[in-house]
N, C-alpha and C positions, 0 to 999 in steps of 0.2 A: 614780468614774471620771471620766477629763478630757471635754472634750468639744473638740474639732477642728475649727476650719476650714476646710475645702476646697475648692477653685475647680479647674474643668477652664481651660485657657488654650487648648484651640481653640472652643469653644462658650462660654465664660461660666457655665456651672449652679454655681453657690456650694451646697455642704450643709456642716451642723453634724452631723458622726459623734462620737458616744461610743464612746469607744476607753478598752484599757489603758495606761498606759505602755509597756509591754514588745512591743504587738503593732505589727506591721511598719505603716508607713504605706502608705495604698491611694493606687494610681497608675492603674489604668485609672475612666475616667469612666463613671458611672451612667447617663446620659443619650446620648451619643453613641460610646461602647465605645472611644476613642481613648485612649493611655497617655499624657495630657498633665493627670491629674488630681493636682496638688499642696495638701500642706500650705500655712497662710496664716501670719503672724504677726497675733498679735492681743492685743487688751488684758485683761487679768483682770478676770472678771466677778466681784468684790466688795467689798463694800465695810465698815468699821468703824462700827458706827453702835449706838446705845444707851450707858447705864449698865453697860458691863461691865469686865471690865482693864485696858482699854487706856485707856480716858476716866478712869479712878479711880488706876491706878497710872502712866502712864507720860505720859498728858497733860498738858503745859505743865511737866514734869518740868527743862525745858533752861534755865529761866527763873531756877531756883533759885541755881544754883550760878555762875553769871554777877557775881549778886548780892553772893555771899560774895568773888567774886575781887577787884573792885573796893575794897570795904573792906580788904580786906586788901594790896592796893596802896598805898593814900592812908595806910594806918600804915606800912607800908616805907617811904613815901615820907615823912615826917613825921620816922619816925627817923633815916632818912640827912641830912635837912636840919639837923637837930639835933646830930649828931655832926659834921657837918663843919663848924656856927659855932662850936663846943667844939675844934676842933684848926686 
């Protein structure tokens, strides 16, 4: 389950509720009973780290094919120069 940021905006009290996706967001405040208790936006707590997938199959993966395009430019480009001293 996610876990939620909440701030009431007449008092200030921030709580971290674990919540479902599906269930409604809570709007009266824990601490002073006022209906000014909102959702937060906040950042994803995780992060990729180890020898798994993502480091083994897809890391520096963008590096590769960069590589192939250039070559294969500088022959296009070799054979158009060549065909155009030829005609």
């Amino acid at each position: 389950m996610p876990i939620y940021e909440y701030r009431c905006s007449s008092c200030g009290v921030q709580k971290d509720v674990m919540q479902k996706i599906s269930d409604t967001p809570l709007t009266v405040c824990p601490a002073c009973g006022k209906p000014t208790f909102s959702k937060q936006l906040s950042a994803a707590g995780f992060q990729l780290k180890g020898s798994g997938w993502y480091a083994t199959d897809f890391k520096g993966s963008g590096s590769k094919p960069e590589a192939k395009s250039e070559s294969a430019t500088s022959t296009v480009s070799s054979a158009t120069s060549t065909a155009g001293g030829n005609g």
